[in-house]
Each structure stands twice: as C-alpha cells, then as structure tokens.
N, C-alpha and C positions, 0 to 999 in steps of 0.2 A: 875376966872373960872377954875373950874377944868377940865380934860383929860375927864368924864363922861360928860360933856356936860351941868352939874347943876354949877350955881355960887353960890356967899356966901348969894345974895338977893335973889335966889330959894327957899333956904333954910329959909331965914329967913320970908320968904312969906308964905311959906307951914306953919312954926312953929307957926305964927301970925296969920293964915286964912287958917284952911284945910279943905274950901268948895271945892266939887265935882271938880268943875273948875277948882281950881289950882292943887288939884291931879291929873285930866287929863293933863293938861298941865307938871307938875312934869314926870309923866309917859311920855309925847311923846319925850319930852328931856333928861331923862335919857335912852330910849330906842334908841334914833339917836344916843346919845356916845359910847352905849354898838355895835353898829350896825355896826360904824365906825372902831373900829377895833383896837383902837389902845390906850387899857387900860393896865393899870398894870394886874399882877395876884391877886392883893390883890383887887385893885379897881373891876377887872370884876365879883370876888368873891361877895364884895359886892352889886354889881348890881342887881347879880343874884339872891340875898337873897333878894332885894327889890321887886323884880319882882314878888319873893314866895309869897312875902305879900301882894303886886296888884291885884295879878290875882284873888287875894280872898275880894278885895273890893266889897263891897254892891252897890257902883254907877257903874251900867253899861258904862257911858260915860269914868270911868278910866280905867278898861278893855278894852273897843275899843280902846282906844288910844294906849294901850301899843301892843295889836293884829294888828293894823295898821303899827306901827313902827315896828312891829318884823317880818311881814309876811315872809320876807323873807334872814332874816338875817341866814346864816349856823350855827351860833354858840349860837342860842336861846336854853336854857337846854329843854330835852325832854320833862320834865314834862309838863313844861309853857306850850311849844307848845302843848301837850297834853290837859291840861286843857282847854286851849285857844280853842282849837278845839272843845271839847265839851260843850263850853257856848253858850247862848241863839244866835240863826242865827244872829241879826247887831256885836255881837264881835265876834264868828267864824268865817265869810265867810270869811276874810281877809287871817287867817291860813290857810283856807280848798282850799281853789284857789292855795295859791303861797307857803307855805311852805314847803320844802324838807325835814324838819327834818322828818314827818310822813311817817312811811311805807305802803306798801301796806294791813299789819295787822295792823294795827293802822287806816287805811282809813276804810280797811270792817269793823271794828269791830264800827265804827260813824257809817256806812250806815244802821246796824245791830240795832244800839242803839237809834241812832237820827230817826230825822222827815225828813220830807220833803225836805224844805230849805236846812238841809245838804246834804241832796242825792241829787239835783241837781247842787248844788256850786261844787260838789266833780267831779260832772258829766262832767263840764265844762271845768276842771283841763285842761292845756297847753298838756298834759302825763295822761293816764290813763292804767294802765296795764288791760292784759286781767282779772285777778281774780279779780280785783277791779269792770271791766265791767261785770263779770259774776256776784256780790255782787248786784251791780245796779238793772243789770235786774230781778232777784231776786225779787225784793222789788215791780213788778209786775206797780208799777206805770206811768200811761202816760206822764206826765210832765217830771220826770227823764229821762224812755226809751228815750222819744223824743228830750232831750237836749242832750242822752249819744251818741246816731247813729246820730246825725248832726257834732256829735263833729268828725273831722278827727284823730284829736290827741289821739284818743282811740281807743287804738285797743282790738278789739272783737272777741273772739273765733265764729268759725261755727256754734257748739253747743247752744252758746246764740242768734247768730243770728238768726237762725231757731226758738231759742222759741221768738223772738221778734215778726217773723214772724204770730206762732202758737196763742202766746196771744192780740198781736193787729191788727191779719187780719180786723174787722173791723172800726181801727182810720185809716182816711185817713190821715191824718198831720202826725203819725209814718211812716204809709208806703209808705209816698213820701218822709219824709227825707232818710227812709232805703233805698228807689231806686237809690236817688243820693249821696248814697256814694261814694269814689272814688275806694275803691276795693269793689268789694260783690261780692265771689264764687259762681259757677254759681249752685253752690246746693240749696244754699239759695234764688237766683237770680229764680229760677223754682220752689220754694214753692212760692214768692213770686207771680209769674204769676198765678198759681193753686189758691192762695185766691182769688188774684182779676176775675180770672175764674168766682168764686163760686158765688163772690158778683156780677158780671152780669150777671149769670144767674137766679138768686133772683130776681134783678129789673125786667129781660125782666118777670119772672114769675107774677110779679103785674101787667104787661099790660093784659086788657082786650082782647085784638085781639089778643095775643101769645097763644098756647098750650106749654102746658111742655114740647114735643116734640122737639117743634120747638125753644125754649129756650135752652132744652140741647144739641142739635146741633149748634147753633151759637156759646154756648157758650165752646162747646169741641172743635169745628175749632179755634176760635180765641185762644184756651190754648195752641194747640196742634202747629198752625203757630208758633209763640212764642217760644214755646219748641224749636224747629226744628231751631234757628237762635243764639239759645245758643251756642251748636257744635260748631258752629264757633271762637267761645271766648273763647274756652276751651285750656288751659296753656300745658294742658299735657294727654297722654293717661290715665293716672290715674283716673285724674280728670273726664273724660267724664265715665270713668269706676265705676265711685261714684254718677254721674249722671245718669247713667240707672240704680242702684242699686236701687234707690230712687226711680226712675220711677215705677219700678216693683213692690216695697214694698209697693208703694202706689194706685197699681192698675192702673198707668197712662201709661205704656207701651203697650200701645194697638198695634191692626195690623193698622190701621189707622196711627198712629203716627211714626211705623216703616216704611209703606210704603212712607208717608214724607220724613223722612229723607232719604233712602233710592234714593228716587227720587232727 
C-alpha cells in the first residue's frame, strides 16, 4: 500500500474493471490519502492530477465520492474545489457546506450562477459573511431567505435585513424566523412591527362588522404600543436616533406615538 491510501490490487482492480463503482471507490481512497496529510511532494502532485481527471468523470457517483472526501480538506487545489462546487447539487453540497478553500467571490459568484439547491446549501454554511448574505438575499427567494435568517452563523448587514423585511412582509415562516434572531437592530425590528401592522389591519378589514376606521385604529395602537417598548432595547443614542429617522421618513412619527413614549 502506498502513503496515497491505493495498494497495488486498487490498481490492478481499477485496470481489470473500471466500472463506475470501482472509480468511486478509487476516488474515495485516494482522496482520504491526499486528506490525511502525509504524501510526498511528488505523490500529492500526482493526486492532484488524478483528481483533474475525476472531477471530469461522466459517472456522477465518482465526482461525489471524491466532493465527499475533500469537503474539507485545506489543501484540495482551488480548481477541484471550484469545479466541485459547481457540479450538479448531490456532488456540490459537500463542497458548498464545509469547504474553506472558496471565497466569499467564489461563493457569490455560485449563488449568481447556480440554482436553488446551491443558494440554500451555501445559506446553511457554519460562516456566512455579510456580502455572501447580501448575494443571498438577492436571489429574492423564500426557501434561501428563510434557511439564510434562521441561520445564526450568518451575519447580515441592516440593509439586507430590512429588504428581507420589505420582500417578504407577507411569508409568515420568513418573518417568524427574522423575529427570532438572536441580534435584529431595532430598525429592522420596527419595519418588521409596521408589516405585521399592515397585515392586521388587512384581515380586521375582511371582517364584516369592522369599518376601515375602526381597523386603522386598532391596527395603529397595536404598531404604535410596539414601537414605544423598542426604546427600551436600544444599545445606544445613535441607535434610537436612526430609529426616529426612520419613523419619520416613513410617516410613522406621529403625535400619537410621541406622546406614548413621551408618557
């Protein structure tokens, strides 16, 4: 057996029968050797020029196998990891979850390119930078948004979170994950009150025995309490100073909601 992790009946299995099968298996065993760490320079050379020529197999089962073994290996050449990431979602998720080789241009430039499948896998990531999360939200879709703002390990600029806000005020499953994040600024935290405002005063407006009236009163006290218990979570003068900012641009700074807080 050699230091790569293949013996001399690998080899001669592969040579005598190179069904799908045993290339996958070829590929997961020479991808634990190269993982482990502890090849020559000439042998990881050659590994790596194996790999070139795996990653380009027509059986998808030898691609996964080799995306499985490598996900997380630091010393996978960028390419591999590259390519790997952009094969069909069962060989990419591997790479798109755990591998450190791709960057955060390297990830937008998948969520940009790919489907679905990668924008959520990507979403999941243990680590998601903010411009990764900005790329995300981007792509405007529920499934992603809703895996990227449960996810803790992603962190989210203000600016995306307010459009998460703006594009899915009416999913309730986004904006009950967006509520129980563990940080949400309380600017995005008062857009997010303001949708759900809006969406009760919609329903009470479908009861028969409400006037419009009497819908936009319930439904401005209930925003307006709400508002008013924000203040109180607020980190810093700044912050509550970017909170009435908002209030005002959006017309919600009323004398009503002054005199709340106020009181």
């Amino acid at each position: 057996t050699t230091k790569t992790g293949l013996s001399e009946a690998d080899v001669q299995r592969l040579l005598s029968n190179p069904s799908a099968e045993v290339r996958a298996g070829t590929a997961a065993k020479l991808a634990e050797g190269f993982s482990a760490r502890d090849l020559s320079d000439s042998e990881r050379r050659l590994a790596e020029d194996i790999f070139r020529i795996m990653m380009h197999d027509a059986e998808e089962r030898v691609r996964r196998a080799l995306a499985l073994h490598l996900k997380s290996c630091p010393d996978v050449p960028r390419d591999v990891a590259i390519k790997l990431a952009h094969d069909v979602e069962t060989v990419a998720v591997p790479m798109l979850k755990y591998s450190e080789i791709l960057t955060d241009e390297d990830l937008v430039e998948i969520i940009q390119s790919q489907g679905t499948g990668h924008q959520v896998v990507i979403a999941s990531r243990s680590k998601v930078s903010e411009a990764v999360s900005e790329a995300l939200v981007e792509t405007k879709s529920a499934v992603v948004v809703e895996t990227l703002v449960a996810n803790d390990g992603a962190d989210i600029s203000e600016a995306s979170l307010k459009s998460v806000v703006d594009s899915f005020g009416d999913n309730e499953s986004v904006q009950d994950k967006l509520a129980h994040r563990a940080k949400l600024p309380i600017t995005v935290a008062e857009r997010l009150m303001a949708r759900a405002s809006e969406n009760l005063r919609r329903y009470l407006m479908s009861r028969p025995e409400m006037t419009a009236e009497q819908a936009d009163m319930i439904a401005l006290q209930s925003r307006e309490r709400a508002t008013v218990s924000l203040f109180s979570e607020a980190t810093s003068d700044n912050e509550v100073e970017r909170l009435v900012q908002q209030l005002y641009d959006n017309s919600r700074l009323t004398p009503s909601l002054i005199l709340r807080a106020t009181c």
